[in-house]
N, C-alpha and C positions, 0 to 999 in steps of 0.2 A: 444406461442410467441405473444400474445396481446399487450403485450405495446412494442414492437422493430418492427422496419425494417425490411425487408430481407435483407439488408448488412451483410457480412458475423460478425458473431458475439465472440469476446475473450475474456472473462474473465479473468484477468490480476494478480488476487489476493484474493486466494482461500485455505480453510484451511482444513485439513484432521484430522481423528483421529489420527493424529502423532502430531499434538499440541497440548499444556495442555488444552485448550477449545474448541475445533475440537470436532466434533461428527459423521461422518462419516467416514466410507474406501475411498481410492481412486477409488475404483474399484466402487462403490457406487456414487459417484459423476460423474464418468463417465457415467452411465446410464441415470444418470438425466441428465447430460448434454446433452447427444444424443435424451432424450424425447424431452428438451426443443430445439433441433435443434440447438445447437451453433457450430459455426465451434471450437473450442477449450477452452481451458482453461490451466495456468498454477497451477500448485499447492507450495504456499508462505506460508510451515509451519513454526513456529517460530523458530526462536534462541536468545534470550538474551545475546549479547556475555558478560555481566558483570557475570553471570550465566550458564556459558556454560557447564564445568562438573557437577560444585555442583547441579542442575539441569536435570542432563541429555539428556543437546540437543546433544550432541556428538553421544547419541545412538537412539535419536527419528531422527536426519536430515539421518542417514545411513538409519532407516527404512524406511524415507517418499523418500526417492530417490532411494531404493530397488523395494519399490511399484511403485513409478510411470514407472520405469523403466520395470516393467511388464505388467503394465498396457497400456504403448505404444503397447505392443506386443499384448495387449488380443483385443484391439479397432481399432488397424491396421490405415486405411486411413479414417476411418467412423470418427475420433474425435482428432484433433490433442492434444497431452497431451505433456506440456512444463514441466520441471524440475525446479523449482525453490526455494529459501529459503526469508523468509523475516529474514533481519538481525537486530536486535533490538541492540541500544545503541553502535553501532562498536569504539566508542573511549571510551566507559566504558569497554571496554576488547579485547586491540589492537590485542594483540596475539593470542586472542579465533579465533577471526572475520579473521585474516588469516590463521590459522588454518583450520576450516570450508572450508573456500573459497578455500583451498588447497587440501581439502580430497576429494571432488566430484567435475563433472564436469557439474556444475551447467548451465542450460539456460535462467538465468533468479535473479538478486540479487535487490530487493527491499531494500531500508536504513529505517529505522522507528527509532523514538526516541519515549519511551513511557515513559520513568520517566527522573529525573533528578540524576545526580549521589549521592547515597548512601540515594534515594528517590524511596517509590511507586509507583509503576504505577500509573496514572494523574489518572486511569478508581476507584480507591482505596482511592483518597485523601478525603478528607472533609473540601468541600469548605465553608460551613456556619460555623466552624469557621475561617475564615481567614477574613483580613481587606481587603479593598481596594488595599491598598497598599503592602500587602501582595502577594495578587491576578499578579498586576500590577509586580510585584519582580520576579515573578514564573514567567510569560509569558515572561521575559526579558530573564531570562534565559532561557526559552524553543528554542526561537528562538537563540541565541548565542548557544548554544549545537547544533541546528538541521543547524548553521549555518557551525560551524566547522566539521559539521561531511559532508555536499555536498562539505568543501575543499578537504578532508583530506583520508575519504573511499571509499574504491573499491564498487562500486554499479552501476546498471544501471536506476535507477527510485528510487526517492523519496518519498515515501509513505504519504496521507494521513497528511500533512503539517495541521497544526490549528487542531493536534491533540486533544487538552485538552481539545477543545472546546465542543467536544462531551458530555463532563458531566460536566466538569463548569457552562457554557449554556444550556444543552440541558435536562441535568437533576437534576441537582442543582439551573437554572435558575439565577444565575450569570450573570449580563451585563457585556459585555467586549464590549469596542470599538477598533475593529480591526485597524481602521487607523490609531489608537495612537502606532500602530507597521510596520507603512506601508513602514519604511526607512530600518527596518531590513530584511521585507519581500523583499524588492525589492533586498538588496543584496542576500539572498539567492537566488535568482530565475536567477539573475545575474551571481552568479556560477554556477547555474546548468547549465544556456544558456553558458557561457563560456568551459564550460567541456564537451558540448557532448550529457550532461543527461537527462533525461524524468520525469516531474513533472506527476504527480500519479494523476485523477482525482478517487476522492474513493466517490462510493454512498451511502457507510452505513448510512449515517447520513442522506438519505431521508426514511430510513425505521426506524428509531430511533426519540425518542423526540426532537433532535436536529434540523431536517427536511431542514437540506440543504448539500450539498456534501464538502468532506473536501480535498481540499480544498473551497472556493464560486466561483462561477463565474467569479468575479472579477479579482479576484487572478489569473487564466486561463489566461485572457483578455490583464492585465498585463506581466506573462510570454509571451506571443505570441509579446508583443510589445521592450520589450528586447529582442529579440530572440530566444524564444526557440522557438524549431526544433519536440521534441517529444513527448508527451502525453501518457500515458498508461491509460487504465479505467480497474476498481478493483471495483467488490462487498465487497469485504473482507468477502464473506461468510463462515460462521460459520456449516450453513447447508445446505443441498442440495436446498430447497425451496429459499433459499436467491441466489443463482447462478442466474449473471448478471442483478440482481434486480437495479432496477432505471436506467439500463444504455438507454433507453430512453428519459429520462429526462437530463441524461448525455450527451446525443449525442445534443441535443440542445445547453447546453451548451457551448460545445466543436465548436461547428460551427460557436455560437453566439460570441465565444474566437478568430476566424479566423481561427481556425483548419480544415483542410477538411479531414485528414487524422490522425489514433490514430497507436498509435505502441505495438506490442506484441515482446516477444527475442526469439531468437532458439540462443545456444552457445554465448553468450552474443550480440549478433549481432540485431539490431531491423530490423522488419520486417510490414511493412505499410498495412493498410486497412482502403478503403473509410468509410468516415461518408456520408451518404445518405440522 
């Protein structure tokens, strides 16, 4: 635990070998997690609802909430382990995404938008050939997509906002000027503080070429000043080494935002822990 605090520590956004690019067990993650001292972690394997059958998240979400439901039993009080799914595109497949949400009893629903509808995932596009204004067209509609989807889906945290930016930016090297989207951004952030919901700070993008967390600071700074209430912080680790990675540099963030406090779920319900 070099770069954290001893505040108690959650990892909010965490993938298992039950997603298509998960490389670990649960039960595997839990022991790293206990090395590295976190008080918990939730496990947010994917589902695509545009792809829910044809796909098979119908049979990987029963497996990853069969396991973690074991895995509470094997870890006991020594590491708290939350149930969760991260929902990808919920109004690209209304009836998958309540489906899902209806078949377990999930602690925990993450919203993520990763493509656009009847589009790649943004991590898949090829942005050197696209125009400017091409570019500028795609992020219009990213935010309109991720805007309707904080009216409209059951969720408790919105994943990881300025998703695209991660490989537009960070590894395509694409200039995007975010403020030229700062009116969209503000309504979303508006409905999320009107609704209740928890803006997602995700550190992937300090361990990636993109080298800033997605959302920015900013963005944080902003939500806290419209009102929102709750924050989740998320590695989105892929492997056990990435568990709670950056979230020191997150917690600066987060305090620098006026947060003093970030949220984890048990039964959809958030549950507070100081930022120190």
């Amino acid at each position: 635990m070099s770069e954290m605090n001893r505040a108690p520590i959650f990892d909010s956004h965490v993938h298992s070998d039950n997603s298509p690019d998960g490389n670990h067990s649960i039960t595997y993650l839990g022991i790293a997690a206990q090395e590295m001292d976190l008080f918990g972690l939730c496990v947010t394997d994917h589902c695509e609802a545009q792809a829910y059958r044809e796909e098979r998240y119908d049979k990987s979400i029963f497996q990853s909430v069969f396991e973690c439901r074991k895995a509470c039993r094997v870890f006991g009080e020594s590491l708290k382990i939350c149930v969760g799914i991260e929902l990808g595109q919920p109004l690209q497949g209304i009836e998958a995404a309540k489906a899902v949400l209806e078949s377990q009893s999930f602690d925990f629903v993450l919203c993520s938008v990763h493509n656009l509808p009847g589009k790649k995932d943004f991590y898949y596009l090829n942005y050197a050939a696209m125009t400017d204004g091409d570019i500028h067209d795609m992020m219009t509609a990213y935010f309109e997509e991720v805007l309707q989807s904080t009216k409209q889906a059951d969720f408790d945290s919105l994943a990881h906002l300025t998703y695209p930016l991660r490989y537009l930016v960070g590894e395509q090297g694409r200039a995007v000027e975010l403020e030229r989207y700062a009116p969209a951004i503000d309504e979303i952030l508006r409905v999320l503080a009107g609704r209740g919901k928890a803006l997602e700070l995700n550190t992937s993008g300090l361990r990636q070429p993109y080298g800033v967390t997605l959302p920015q600071g900013a963005v944080l700074t902003r939500f806290r000043e419209l009102g929102g209430q709750y924050i989740t912080i998320g590695s989105d680790a892929h492997y056990n080494q990435d568990l709670a990675a950056g979230f020191a540099q997150g917690f600066v963030l987060a305090k620098a935002a006026g947060f003093e406090s970030y949220a984890y779920f048990e039964g959809r319900e958030p549950k507070t822990l100081s930022i120190v």
